[in-house]
Gaussian input, Z-matrix of N, CA and C with variables (Angstrom, degrees):
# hf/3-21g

backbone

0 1
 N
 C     1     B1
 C     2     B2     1     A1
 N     3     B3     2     A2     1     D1
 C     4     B4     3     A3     2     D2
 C     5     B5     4     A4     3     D3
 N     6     B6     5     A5     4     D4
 C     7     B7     6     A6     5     D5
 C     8     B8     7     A7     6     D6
 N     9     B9     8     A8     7     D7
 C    10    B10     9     A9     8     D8
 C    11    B11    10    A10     9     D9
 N    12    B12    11    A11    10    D10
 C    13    B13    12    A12    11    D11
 C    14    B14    13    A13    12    D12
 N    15    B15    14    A14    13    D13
 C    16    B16    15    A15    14    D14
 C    17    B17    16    A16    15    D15
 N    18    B18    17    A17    16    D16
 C    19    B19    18    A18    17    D17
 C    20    B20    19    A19    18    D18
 N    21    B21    20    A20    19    D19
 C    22    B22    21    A21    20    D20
 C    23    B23    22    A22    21    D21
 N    24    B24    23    A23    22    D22
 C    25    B25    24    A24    23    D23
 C    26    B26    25    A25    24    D24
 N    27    B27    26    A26    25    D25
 C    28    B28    27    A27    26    D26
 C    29    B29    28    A28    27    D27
 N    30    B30    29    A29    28    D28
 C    31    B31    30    A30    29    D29
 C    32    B32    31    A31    30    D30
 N    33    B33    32    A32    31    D31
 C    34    B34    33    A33    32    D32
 C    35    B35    34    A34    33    D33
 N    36    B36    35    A35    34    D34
 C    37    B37    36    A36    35    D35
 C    38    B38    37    A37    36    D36
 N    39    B39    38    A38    37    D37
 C    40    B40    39    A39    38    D38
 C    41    B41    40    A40    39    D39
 N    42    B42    41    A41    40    D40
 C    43    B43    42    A42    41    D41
 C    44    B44    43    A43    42    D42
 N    45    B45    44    A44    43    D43
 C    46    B46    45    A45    44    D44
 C    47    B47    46    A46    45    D45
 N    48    B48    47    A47    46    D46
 C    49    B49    48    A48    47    D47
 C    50    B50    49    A49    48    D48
 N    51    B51    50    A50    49    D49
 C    52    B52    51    A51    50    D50
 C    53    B53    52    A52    51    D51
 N    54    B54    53    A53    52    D52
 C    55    B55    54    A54    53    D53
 C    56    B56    55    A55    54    D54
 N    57    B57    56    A56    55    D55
 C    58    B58    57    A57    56    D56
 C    59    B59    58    A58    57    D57
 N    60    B60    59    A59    58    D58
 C    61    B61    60    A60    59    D59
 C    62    B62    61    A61    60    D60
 N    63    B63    62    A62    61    D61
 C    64    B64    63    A63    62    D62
 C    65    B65    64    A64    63    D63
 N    66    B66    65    A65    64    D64
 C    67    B67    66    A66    65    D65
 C    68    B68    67    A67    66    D66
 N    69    B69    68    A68    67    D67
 C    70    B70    69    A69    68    D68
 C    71    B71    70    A70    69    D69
 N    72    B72    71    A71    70    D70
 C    73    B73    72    A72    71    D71
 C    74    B74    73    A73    72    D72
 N    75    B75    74    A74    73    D73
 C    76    B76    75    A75    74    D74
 C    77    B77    76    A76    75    D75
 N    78    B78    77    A77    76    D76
 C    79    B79    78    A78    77    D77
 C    80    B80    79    A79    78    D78
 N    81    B81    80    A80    79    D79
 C    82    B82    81    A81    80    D80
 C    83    B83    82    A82    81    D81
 N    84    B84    83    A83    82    D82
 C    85    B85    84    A84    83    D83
 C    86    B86    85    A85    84    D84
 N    87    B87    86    A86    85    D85
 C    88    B88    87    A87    86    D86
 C    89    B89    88    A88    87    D87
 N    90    B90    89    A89    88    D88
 C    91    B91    90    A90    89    D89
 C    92    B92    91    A91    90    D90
 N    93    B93    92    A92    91    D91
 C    94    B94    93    A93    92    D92
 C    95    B95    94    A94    93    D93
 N    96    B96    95    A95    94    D94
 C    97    B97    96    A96    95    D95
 C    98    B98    97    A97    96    D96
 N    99    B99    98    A98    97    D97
 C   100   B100    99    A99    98    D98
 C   101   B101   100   A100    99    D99
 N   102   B102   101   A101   100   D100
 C   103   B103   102   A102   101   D101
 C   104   B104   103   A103   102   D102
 N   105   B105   104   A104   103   D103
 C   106   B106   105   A105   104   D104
 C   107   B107   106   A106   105   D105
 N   108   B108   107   A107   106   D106
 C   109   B109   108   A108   107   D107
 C   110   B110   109   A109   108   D108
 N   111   B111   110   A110   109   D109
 C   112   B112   111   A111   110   D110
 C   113   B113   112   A112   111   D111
 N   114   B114   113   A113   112   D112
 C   115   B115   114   A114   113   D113
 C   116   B116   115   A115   114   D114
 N   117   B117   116   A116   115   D115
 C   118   B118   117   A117   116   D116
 C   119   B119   118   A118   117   D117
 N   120   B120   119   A119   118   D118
 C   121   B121   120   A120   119   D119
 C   122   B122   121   A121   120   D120
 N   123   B123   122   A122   121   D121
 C   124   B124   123   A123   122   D122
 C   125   B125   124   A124   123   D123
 N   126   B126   125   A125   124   D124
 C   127   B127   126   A126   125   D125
 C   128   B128   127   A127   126   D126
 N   129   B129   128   A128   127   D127
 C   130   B130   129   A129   128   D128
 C   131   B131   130   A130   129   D129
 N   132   B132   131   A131   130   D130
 C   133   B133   132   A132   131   D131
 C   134   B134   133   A133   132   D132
 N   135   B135   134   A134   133   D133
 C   136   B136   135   A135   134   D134
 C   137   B137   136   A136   135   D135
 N   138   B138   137   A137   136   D136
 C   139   B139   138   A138   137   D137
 C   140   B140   139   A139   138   D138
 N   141   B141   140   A140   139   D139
 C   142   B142   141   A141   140   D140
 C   143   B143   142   A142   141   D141
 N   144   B144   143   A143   142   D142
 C   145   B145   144   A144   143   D143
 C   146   B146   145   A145   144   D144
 N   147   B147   146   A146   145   D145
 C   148   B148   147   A147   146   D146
 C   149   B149   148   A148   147   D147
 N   150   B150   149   A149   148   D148
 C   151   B151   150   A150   149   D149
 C   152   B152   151   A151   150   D150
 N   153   B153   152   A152   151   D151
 C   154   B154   153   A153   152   D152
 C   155   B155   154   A154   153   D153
 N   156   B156   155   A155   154   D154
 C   157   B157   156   A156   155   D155
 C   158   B158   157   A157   156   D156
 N   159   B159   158   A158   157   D157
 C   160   B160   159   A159   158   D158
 C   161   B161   160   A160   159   D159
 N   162   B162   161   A161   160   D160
 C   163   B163   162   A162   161   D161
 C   164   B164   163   A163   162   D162
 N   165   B165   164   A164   163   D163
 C   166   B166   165   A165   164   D164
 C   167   B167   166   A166   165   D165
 N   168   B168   167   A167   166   D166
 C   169   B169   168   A168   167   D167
 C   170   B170   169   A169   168   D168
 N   171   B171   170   A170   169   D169
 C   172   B172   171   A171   170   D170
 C   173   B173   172   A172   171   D171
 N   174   B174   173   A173   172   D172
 C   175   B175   174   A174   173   D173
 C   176   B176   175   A175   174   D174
 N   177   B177   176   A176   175   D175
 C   178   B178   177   A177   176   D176
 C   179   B179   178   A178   177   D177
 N   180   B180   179   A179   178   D178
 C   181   B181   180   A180   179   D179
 C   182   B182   181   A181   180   D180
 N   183   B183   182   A182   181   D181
 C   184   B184   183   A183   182   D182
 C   185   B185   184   A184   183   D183
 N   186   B186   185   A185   184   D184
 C   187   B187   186   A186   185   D185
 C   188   B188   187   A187   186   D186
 N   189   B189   188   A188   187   D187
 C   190   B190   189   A189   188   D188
 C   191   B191   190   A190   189   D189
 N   192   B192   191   A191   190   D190
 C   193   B193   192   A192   191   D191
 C   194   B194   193   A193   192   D192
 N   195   B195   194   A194   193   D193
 C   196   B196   195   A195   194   D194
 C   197   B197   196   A196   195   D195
 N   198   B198   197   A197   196   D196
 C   199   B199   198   A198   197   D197
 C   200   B200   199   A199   198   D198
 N   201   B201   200   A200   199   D199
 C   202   B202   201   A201   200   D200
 C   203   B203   202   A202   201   D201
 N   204   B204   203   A203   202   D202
 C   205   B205   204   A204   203   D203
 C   206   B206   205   A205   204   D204
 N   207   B207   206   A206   205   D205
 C   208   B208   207   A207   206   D206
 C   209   B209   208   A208   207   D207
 N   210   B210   209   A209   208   D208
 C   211   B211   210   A210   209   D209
 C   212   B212   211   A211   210   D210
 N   213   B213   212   A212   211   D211
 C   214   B214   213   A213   212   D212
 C   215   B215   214   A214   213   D213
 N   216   B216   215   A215   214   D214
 C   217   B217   216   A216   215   D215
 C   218   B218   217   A217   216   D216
 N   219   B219   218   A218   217   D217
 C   220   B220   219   A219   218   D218
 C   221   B221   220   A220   219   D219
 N   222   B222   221   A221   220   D220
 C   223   B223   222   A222   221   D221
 C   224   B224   223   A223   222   D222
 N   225   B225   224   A224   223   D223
 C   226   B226   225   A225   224   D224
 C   227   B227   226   A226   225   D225
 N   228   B228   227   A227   226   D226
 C   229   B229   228   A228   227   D227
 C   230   B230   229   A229   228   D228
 N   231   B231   230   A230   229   D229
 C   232   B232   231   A231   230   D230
 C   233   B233   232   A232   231   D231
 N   234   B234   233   A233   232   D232
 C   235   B235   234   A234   233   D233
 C   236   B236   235   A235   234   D234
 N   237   B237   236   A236   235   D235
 C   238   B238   237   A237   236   D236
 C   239   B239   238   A238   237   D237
 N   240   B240   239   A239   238   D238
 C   241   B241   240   A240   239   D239
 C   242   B242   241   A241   240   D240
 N   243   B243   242   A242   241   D241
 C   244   B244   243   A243   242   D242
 C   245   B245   244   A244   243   D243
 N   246   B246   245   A245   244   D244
 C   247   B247   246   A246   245   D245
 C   248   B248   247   A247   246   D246
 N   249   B249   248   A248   247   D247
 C   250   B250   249   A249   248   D248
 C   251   B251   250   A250   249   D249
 N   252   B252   251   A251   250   D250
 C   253   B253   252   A252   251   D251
 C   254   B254   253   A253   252   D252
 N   255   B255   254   A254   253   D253
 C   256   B256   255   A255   254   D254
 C   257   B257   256   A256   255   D255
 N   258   B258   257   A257   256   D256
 C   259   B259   258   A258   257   D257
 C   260   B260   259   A259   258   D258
 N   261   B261   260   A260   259   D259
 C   262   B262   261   A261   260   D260
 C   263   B263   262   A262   261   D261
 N   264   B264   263   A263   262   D262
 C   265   B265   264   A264   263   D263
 C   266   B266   265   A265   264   D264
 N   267   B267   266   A266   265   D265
 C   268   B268   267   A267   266   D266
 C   269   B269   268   A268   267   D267
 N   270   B270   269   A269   268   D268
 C   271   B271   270   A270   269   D269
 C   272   B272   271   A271   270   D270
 N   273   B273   272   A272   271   D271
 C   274   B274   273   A273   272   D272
 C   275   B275   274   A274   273   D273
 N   276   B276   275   A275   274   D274
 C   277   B277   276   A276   275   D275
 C   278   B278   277   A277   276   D276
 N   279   B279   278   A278   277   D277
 C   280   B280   279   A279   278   D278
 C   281   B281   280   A280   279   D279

   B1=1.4472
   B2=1.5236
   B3=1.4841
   B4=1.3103
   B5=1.6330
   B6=1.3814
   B7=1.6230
   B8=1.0133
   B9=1.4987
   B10=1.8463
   B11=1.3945
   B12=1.4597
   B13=1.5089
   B14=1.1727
   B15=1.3562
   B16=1.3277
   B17=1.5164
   B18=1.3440
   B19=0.9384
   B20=1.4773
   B21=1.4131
   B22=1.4230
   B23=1.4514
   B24=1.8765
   B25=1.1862
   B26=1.9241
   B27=2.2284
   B28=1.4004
   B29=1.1933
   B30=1.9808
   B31=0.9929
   B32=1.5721
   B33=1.3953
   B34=1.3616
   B35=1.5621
   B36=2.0311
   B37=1.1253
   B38=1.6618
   B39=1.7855
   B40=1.2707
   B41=1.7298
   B42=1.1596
   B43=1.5090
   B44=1.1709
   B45=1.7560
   B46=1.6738
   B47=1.2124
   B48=1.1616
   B49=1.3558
   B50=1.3537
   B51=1.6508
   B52=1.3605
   B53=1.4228
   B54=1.3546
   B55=1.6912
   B56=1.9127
   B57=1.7503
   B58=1.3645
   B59=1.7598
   B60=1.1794
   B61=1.4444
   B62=2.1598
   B63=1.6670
   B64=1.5744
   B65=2.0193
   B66=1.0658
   B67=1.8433
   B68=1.7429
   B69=1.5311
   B70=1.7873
   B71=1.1481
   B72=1.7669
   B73=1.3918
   B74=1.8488
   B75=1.5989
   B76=1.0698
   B77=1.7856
   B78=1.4929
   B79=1.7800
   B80=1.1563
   B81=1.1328
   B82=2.0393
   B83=1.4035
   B84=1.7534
   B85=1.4154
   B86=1.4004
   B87=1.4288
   B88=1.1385
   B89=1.9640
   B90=1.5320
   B91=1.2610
   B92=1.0250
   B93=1.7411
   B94=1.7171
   B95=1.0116
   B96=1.3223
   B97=1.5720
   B98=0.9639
   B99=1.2541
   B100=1.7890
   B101=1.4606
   B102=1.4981
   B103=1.6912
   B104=1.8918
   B105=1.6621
   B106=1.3538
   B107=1.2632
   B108=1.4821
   B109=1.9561
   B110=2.0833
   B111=1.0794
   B112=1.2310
   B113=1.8704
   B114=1.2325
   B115=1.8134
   B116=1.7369
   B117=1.2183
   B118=1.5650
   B119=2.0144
   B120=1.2668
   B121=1.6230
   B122=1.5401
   B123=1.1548
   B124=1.4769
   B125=1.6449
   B126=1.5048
   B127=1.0653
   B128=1.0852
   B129=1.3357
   B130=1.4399
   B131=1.2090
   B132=1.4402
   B133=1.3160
   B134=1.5625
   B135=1.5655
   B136=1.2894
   B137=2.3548
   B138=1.8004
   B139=1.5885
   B140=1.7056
   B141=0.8583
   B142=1.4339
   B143=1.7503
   B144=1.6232
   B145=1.3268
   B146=1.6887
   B147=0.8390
   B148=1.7630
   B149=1.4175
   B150=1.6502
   B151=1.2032
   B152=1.7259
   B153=0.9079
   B154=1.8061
   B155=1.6016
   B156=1.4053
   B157=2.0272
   B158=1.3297
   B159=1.3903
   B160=1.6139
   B161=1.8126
   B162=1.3078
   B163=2.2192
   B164=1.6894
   B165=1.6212
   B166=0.9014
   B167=1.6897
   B168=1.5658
   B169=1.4783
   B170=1.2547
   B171=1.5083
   B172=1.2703
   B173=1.7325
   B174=1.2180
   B175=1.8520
   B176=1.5033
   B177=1.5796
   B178=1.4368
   B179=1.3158
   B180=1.6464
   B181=1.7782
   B182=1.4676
   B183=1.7356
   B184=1.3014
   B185=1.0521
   B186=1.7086
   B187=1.2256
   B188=1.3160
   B189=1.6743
   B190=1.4235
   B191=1.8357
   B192=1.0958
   B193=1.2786
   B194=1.6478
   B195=1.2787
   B196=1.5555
   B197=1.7619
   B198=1.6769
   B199=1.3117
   B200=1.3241
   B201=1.2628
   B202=1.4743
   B203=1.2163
   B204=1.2358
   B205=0.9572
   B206=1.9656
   B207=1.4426
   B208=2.0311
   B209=1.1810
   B210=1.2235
   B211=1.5670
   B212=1.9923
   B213=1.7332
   B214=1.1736
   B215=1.3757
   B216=1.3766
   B217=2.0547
   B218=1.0533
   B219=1.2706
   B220=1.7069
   B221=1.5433
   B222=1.4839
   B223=1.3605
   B224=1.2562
   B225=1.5211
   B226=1.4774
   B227=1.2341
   B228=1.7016
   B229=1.8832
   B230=1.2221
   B231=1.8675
   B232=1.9420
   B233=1.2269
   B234=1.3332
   B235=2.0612
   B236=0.7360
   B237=1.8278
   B238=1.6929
   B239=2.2112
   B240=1.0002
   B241=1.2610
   B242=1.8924
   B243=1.9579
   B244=1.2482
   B245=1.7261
   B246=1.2376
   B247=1.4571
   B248=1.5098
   B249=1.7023
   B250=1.2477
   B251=1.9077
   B252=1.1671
   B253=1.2060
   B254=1.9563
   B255=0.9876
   B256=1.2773
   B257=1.7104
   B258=0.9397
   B259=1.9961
   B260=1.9340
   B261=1.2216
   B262=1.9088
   B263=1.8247
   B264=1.3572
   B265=1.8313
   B266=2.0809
   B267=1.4939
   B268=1.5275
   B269=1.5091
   B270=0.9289
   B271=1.4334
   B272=1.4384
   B273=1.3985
   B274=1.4896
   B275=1.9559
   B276=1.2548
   B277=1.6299
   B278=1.7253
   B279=1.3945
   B280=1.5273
   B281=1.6281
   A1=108.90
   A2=118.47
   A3=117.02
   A4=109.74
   A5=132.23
   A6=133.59
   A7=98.35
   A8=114.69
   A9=120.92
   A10=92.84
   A11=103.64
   A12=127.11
   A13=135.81
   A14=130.80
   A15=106.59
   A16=131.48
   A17=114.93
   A18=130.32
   A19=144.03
   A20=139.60
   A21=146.47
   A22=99.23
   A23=107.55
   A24=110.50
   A25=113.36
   A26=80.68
   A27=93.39
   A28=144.34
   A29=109.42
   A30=110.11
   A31=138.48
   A32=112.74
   A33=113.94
   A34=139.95
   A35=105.54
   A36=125.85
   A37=109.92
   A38=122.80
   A39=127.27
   A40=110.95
   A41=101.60
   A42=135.31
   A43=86.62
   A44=121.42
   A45=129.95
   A46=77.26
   A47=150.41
   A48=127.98
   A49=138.85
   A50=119.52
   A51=132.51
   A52=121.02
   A53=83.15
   A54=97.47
   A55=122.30
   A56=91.66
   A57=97.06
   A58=91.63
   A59=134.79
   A60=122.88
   A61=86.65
   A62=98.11
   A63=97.29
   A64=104.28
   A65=102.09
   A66=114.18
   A67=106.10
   A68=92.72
   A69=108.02
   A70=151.67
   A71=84.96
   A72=115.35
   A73=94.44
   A74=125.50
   A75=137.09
   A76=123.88
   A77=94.08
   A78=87.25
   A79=134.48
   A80=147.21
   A81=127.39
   A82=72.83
   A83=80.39
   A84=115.42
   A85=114.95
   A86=119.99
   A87=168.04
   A88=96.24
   A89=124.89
   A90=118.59
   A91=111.65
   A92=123.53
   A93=125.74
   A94=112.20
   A95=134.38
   A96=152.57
   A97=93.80
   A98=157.93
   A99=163.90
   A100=108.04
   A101=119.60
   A102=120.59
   A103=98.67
   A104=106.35
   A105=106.68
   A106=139.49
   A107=77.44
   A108=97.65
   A109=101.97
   A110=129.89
   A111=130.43
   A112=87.65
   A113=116.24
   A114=104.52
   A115=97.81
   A116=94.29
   A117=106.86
   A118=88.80
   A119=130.00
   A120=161.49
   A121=114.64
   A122=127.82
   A123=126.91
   A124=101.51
   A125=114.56
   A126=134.25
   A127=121.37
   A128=129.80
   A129=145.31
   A130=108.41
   A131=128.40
   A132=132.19
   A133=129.10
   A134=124.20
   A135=111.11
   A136=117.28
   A137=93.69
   A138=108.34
   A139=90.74
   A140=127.93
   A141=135.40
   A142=110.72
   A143=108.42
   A144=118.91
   A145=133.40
   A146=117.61
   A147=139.98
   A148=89.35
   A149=115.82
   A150=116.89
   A151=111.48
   A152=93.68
   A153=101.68
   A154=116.51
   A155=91.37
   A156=106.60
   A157=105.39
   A158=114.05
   A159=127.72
   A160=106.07
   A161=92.69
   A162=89.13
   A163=92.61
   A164=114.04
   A165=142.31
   A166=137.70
   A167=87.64
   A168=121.28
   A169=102.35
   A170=122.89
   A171=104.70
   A172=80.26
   A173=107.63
   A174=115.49
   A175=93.29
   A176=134.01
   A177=123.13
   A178=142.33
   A179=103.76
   A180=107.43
   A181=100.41
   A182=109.44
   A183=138.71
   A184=101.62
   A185=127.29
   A186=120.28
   A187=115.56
   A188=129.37
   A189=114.26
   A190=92.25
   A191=136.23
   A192=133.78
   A193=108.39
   A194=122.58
   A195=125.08
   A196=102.63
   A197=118.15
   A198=127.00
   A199=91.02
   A200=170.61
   A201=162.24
   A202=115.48
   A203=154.17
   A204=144.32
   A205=146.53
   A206=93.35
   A207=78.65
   A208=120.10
   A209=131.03
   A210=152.35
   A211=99.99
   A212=111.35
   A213=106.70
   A214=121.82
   A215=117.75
   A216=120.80
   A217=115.49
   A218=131.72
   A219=133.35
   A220=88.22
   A221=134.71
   A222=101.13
   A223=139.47
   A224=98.20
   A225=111.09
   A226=118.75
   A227=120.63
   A228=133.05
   A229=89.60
   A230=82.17
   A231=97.36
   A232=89.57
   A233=131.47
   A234=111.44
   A235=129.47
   A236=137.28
   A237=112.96
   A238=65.39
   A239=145.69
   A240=131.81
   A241=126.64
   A242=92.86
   A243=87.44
   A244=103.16
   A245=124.84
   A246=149.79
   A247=106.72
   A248=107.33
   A249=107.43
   A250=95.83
   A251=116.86
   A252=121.88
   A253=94.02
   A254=127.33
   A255=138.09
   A256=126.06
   A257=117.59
   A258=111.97
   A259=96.20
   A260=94.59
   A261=78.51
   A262=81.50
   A263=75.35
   A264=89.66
   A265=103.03
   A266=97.39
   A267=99.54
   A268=118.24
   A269=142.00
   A270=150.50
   A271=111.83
   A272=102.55
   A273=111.38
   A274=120.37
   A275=102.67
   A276=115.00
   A277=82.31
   A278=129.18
   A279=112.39
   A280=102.17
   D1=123.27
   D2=178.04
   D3=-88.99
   D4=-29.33
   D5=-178.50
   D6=-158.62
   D7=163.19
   D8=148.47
   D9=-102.23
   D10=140.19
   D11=136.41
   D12=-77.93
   D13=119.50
   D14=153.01
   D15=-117.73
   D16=108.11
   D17=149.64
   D18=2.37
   D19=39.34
   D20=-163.81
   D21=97.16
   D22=72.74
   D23=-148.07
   D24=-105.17
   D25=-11.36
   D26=159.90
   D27=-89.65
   D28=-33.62
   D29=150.36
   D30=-45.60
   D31=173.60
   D32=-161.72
   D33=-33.93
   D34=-70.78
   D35=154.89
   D36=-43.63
   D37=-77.32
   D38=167.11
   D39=4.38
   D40=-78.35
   D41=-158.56
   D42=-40.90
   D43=-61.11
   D44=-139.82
   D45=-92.69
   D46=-54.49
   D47=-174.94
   D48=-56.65
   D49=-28.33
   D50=141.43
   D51=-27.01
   D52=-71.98
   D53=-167.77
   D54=-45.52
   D55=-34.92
   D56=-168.69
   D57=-88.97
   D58=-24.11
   D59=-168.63
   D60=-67.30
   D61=-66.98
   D62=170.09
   D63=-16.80
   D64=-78.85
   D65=-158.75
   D66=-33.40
   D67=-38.99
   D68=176.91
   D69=-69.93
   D70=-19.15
   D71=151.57
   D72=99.90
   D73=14.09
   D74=170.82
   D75=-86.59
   D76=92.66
   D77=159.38
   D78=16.25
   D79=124.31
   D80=152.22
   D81=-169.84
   D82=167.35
   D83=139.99
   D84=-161.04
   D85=149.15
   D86=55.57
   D87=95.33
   D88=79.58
   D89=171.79
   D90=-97.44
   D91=142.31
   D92=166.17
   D93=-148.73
   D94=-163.32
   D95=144.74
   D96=-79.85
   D97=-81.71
   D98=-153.32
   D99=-48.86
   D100=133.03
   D101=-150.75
   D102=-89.95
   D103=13.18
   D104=162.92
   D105=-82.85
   D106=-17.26
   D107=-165.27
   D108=-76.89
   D109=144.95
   D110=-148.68
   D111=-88.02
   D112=-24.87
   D113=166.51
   D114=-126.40
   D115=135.29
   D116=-169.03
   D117=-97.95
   D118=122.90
   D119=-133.74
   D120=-157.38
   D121=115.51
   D122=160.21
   D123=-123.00
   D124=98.51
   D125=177.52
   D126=-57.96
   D127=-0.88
   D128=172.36
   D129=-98.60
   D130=-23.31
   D131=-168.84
   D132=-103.02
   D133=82.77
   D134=-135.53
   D135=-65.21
   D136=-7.76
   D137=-174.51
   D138=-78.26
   D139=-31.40
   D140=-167.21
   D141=-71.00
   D142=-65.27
   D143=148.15
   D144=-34.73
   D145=-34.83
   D146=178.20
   D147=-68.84
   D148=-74.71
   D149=-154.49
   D150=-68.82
   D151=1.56
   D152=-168.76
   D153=-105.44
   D154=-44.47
   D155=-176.92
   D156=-105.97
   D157=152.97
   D158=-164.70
   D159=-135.46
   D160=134.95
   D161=-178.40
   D162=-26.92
   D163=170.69
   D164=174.74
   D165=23.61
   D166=36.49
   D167=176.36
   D168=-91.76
   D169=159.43
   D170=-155.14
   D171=-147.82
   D172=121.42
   D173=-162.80
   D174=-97.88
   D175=137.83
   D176=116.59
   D177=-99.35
   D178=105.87
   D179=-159.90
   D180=-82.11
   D181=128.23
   D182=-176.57
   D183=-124.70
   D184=-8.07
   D185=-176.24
   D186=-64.87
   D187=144.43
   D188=-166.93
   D189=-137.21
   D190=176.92
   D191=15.24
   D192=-76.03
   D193=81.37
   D194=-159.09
   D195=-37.64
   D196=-48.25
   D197=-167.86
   D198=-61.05
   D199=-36.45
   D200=161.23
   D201=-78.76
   D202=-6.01
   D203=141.03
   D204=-48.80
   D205=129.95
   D206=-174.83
   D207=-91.65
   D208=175.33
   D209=-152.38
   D210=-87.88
   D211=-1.09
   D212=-175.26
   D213=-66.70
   D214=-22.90
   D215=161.75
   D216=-62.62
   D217=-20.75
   D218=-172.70
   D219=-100.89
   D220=-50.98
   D221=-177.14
   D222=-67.70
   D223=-27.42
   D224=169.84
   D225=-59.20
   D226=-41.72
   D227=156.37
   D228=4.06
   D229=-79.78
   D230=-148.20
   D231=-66.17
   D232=-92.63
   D233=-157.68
   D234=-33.59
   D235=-19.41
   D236=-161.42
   D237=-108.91
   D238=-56.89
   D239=-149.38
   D240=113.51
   D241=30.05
   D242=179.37
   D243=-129.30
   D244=156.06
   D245=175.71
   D246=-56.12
   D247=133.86
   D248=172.19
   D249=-119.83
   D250=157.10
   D251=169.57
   D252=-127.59
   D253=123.36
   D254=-177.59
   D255=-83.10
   D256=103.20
   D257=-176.09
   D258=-103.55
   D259=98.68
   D260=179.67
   D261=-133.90
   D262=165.41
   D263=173.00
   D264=-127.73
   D265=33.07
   D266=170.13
   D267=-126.62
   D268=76.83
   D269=155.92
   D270=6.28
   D271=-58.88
   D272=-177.35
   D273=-72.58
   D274=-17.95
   D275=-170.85
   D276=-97.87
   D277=-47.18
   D278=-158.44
   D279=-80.89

């Protein structure tokens, strides 16, 4: 594993998930659209994703509105060669 990401790291879930990798004494940082987040990410956008994630990075996408969101983080997964761990609250999108 080269980093954790996290993925919609300000929003809600995101946030709590930071915090506790932080509490664990585990590495990350912090992906968004918002020019706070320490890697700036449009998870919809698969040139955006490329330029952002590296093989054997290991993402947790919290980014939501999950029900509008596309399948472009999972394809990129598989092509560039990095791990998604998934936080959705949609059944039908996961």
């Amino acid at each position: 594993m080269k980093r954790i990401v996290v993925l919609g790291g300000l929003g809600l879930f995101g946030r709590t998930a930071a915090d506790l990798l932080r509490r664990f004494g585990l590495p990350m940082q912090v992906a968004s659209r918002n020019p706070r987040a320490d890697i700036q990410i449009d998870a919809d956008d698969p040139a955006s994703i490329r330029s952002a994630l590296i093989r054997g990075d290991v993402v947790v996408d919290a980014a939501g509105p999950f029900q509008a969101r596309s399948t472009a983080l999972i394809a990129t997964a598989v092509e560039v060669g990095f791990d998604v761990i998934d936080i959705n609250d949609s059944l039908t999108y996961a």
